[in-house]
Every structure is written in structure tokens, then in C-alpha cells.
C-alpha positions as CSV (number, residue, x, y, z in Angstrom):
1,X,38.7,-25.3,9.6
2,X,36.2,-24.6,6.8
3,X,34.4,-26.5,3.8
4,X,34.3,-25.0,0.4
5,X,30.9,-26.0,-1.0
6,X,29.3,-24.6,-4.5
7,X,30.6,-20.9,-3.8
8,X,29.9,-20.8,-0.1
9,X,32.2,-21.3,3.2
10,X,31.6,-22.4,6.2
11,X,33.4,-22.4,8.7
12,X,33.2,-26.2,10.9
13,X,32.7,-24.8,14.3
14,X,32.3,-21.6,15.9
15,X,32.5,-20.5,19.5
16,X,30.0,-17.6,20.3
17,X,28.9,-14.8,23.4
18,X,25.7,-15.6,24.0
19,X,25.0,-14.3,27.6
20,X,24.8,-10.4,27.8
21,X,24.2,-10.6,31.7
22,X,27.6,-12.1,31.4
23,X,29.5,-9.6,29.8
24,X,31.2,-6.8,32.2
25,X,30.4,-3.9,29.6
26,X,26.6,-4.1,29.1
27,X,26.2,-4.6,32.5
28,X,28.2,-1.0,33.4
29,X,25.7,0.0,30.6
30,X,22.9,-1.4,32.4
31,X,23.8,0.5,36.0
32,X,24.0,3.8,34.1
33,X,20.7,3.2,32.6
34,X,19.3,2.0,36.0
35,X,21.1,5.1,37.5
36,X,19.6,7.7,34.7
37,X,16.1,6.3,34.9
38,X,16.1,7.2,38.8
39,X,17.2,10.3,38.3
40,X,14.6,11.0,35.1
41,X,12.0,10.3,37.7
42,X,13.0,13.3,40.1
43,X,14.0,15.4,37.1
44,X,12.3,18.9,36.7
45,X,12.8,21.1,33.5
46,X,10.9,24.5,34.6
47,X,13.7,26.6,33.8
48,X,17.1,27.5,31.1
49,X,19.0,25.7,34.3
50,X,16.8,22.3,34.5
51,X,16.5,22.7,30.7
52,X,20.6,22.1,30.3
53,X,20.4,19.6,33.2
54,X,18.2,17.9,30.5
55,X,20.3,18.2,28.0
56,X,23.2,16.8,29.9
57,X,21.4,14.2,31.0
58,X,19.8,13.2,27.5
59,X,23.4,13.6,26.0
60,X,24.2,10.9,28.5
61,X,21.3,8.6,27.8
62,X,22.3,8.8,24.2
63,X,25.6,7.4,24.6
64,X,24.0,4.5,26.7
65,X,21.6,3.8,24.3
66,X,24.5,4.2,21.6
67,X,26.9,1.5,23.7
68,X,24.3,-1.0,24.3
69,X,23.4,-0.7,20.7
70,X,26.6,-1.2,19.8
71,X,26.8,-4.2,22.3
72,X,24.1,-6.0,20.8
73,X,25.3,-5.8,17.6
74,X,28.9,-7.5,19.0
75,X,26.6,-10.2,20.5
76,X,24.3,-10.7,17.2
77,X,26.7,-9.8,13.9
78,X,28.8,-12.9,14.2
79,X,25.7,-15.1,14.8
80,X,23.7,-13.6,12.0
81,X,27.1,-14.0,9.6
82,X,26.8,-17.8,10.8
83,X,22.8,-17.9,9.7
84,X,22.9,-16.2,6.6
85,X,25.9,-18.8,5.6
86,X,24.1,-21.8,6.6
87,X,21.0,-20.5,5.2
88,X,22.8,-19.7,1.9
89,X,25.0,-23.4,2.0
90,X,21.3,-25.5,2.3
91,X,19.7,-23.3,-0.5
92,X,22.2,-24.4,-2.7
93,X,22.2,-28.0,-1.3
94,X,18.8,-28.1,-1.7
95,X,18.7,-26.7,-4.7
96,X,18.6,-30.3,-7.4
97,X,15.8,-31.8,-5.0
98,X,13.7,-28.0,-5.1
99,X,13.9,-28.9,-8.9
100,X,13.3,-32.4,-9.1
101,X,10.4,-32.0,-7.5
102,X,9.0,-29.0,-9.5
103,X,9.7,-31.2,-12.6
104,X,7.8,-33.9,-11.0
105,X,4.9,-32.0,-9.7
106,X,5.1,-30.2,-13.0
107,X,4.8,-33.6,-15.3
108,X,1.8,-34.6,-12.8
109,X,0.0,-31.2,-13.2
110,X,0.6,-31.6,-17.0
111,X,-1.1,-35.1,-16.9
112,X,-4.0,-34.0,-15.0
113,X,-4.5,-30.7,-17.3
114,X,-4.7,-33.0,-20.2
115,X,-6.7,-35.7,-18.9
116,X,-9.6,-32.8,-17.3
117,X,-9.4,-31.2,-21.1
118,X,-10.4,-34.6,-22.8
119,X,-13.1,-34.9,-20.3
120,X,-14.5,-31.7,-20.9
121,X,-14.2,-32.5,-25.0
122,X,-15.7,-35.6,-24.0
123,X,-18.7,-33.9,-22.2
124,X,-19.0,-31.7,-25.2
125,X,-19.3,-34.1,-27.9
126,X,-21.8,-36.5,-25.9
127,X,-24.1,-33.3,-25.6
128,X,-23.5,-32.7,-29.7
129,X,-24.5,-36.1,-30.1
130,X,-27.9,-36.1,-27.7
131,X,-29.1,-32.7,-29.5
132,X,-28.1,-34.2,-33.3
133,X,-30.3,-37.0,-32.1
134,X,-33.2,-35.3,-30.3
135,X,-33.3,-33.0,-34.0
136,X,-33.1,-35.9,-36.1
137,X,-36.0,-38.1,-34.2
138,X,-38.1,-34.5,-34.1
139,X,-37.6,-34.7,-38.1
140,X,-38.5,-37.7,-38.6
141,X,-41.4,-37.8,-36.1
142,X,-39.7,-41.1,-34.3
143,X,-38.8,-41.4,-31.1
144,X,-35.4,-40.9,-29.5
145,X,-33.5,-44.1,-29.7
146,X,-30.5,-44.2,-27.6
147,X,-27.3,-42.5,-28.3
148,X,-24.2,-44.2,-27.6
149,X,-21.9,-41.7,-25.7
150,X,-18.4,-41.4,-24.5
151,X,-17.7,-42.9,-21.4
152,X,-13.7,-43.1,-20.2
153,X,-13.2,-43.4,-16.5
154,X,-11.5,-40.2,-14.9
155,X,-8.1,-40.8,-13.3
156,X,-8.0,-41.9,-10.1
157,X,-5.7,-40.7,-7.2
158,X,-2.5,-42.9,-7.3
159,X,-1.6,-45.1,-4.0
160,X,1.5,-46.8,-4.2
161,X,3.4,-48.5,-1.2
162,X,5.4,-45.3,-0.8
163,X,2.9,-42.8,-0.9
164,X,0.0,-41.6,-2.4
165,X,-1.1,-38.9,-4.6
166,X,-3.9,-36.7,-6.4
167,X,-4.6,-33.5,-7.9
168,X,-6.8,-30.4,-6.1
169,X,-7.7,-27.0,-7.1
170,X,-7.0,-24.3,-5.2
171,X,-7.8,-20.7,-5.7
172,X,-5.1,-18.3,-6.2
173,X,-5.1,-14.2,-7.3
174,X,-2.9,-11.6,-9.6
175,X,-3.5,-8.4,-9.8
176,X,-4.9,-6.4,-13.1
177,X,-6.3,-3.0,-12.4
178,X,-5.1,-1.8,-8.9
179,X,-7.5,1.4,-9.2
180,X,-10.4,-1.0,-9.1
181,X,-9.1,-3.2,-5.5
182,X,-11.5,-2.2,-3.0
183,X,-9.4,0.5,-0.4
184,X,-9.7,-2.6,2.2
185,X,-7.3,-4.3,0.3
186,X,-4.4,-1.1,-0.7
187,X,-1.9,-0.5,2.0
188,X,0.0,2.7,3.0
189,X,3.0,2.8,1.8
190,X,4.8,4.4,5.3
191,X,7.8,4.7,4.0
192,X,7.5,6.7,0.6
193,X,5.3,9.0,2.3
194,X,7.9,10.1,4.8
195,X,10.5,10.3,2.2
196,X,8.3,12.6,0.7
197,X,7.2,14.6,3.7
198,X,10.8,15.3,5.0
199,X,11.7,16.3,1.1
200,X,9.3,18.8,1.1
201,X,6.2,17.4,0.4
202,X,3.0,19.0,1.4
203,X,0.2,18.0,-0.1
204,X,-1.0,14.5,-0.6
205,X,-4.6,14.2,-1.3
206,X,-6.2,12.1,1.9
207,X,-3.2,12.6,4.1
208,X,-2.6,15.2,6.7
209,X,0.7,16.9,6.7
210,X,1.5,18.7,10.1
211,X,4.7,19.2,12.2
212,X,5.5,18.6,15.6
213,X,8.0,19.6,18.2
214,X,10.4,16.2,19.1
215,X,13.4,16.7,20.9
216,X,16.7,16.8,19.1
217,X,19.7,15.5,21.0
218,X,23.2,15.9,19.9
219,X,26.0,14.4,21.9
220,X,29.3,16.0,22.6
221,X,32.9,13.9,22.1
222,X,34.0,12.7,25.3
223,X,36.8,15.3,25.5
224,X,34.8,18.8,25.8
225,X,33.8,19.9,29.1
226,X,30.2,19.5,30.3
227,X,27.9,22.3,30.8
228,X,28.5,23.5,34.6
229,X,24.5,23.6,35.5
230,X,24.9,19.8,34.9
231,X,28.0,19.5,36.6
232,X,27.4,21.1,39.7
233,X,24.4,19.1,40.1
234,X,25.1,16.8,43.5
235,X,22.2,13.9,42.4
236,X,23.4,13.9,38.3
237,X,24.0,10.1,37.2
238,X,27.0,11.3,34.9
């Protein structure tokens, strides 16, 4: 059974794998990887012949790693498919009370603005008032009288029986001129430069570009025979 809600489905209930131990196939996974990492340990490539043993046994780790890869993915798509749709049916649900409550907050922060600019106007017309005084009693030789100034109480932070509320400043950043950010603050970014690198990129000023030998594995399909120096081998895993 599913609901049909502002564009998304979901479906009512849902019944799950959740145990890997459980399931018969990762577990034969799990043996040949228990089995494979024995017989890495006593493994010795010093020759062509321990050198296809390798390979064999490499080819062989692939496919593990493959299947329980595979596996996991089994265990995990249909949960994240669940997430993503409940994650996508409250964003929408939520959706008129994210907004209210912008508009509200906005309307607030608009209030205080206005009320923190007439302050400030405030503040500048008592000080026009003290100096047009000060001049005029210099003029005139007299002394300063007092000056009757603007005095309007600032807005206090609103308690009600619900709740209560105020307005804060915090301090907040946007970026204007990236070549002057101190190199503390840049980051790498990892994955253009590799892009880049295994294009054909060789120079990039600050960055050293050097190969290195990795091991390339390519697996065979089930149905070709396996190299004999791997076969014949008594202790192989595979």
C-alpha cells in the first residue's frame, strides 16, 4: 500500500535484510576472504611462477571484493531508496512551516532594522543639536544652557506566555577577492587535479607530478581456464 503526497510516494511499510552475518552468500564471501588472507600471509612472489600465483590469487580477491560489494549494495539500495523518500516527503511537508517562519523572522528582523536606524538618526541629531549649541553660546560669549535631546526608549526583548524573543548580531562572511584569502584558508581541490594529471597534465605550479608503479588487476570470466602455476598449487584458496 502507498500514499500519494505532493509528488512523492511512499510506500506504508517495508520489510528489509538487515543482518549480513545472516545471509548465506556474504558469509561464503567472508570464508574465501578468510581463506585468501591466510594464504597472502605465506605467499612468496620471487619468481614469473609466484608472480602468476599472484595474479591468480589477486584475480580471485577481486571477485570477492566485487561480490561483497555487490552484497552490500543489495543490503543498503533498498534502505537508502526508503531515506531519500522520506527525506524528500518531510521537505515537502515541512515546507509551509520552513516559510512561515522565514516570513516571521523576516518581519521581526525588519522591525528591529528599522527601529536600530531611528536610533542611530536619533544619536545623530542629538550630537547636531549639542555642537549647534556649544557654537551658538561660544558666539555669543554665554554659557551652554541645556539642550533638550531625543530620548525614545529602545525595544525591549518580547516575553509572552508562549515564549520569548529578541534580536542578536552575529558575524557572518562572503567572499570578494579569493586571490587575497590568506593560503590557510584555500583548499586543494583533489579531485580536479587528478582529472588533470591522468589527462595529461604535467605541470602545475606548487604541485609535484610523478608516477608510480600500482598493481593492475584484470579478472578473467568465470569460463576460461586458470593459469596452471596457480592451479597446480596444492595450498591455493581458489
Amino acid at each position: 500500500m502507498t500514499k500519494q503526497g505532493q509528488g512523492t510516494a511512499l510506500v506504508d511499510t517495508a520489510v528489509v535484510n538487515v543482518n549480513p552475518n545472516a545471509d548465506t552468500a556474504v558469509q561464503d564471501f567472508y570464508a574465501k576472504a578468510l581463506k585468501l588472507r591466510v594464504f597472502a600471509e605465506s605467499l612468496t612472489v620471487d619468481s614469473a611462477d609466484g608472480a602468476k600465483q599472484a595474479t591468480d590469487t589477486l584475480s580471485t580477491i577481486a571477485e570477492v571484493k566485487k561480490g561483497l560489494e555487490e552484497s552490500r549494495k543489495n543490503f543498503v539500495g533498498p534502505l537508502n531508496s526508503y531515506v531519500k523518500s522520506i527525506n524528500d516527503a518531510f521537505k515537502e511537508l515541512a515546507r509551509p512551516i520552513q516559510e512561515a517562519d522565514q516570513m516571521v523572522r523576516g518581519k521581526v528582523a525588519a522591525y528591529l532594522k528599522a527601529e536600530e536606524d531611528r536610533r542611530k538618526e536619533e544619536a545623530a541629531v542629538n550630537a547636531m543639536k549639542l555642537e549647534a549649541a556649544a557654537r551658538e553660546a561660544a558666539l555669543k560669549g554665554e554659557a551652554l544652557e541645556p539642550v533638550p535631546l531625543i530620548h525614545s526608549p529602545a525595544p525591549q526583548r518580547t516575553v509572552t506566555e508562549s515564549g520569548a524573543m529578541g534580536g542578536r548580531k552575529i558575524w557572518k562572511w562572503a567572499l570578494e577577492d579569493f586571490s587575497k584569502v590568506p593560503d590557510e584558508y584555500k583548499m586543494l581541490n583533489e579531485s580536479l587535479i587528478g582529472k588533470v594529471v591522468r589527462a595529461g597534465m604535467r605541470n602545475i605550479p606548487g604541485i609535484r607530478i610523478y608516477e608510480e608503479l600500482v598493481v593492475a588487476v584484470e579478472t578473467k570470466p568465470k569460463e576460461q581456464p586458470v593459469v596452471e602455476a596457480a592451479a597446480d598449487a596444492s595450498d591455493a584458496p581458489f
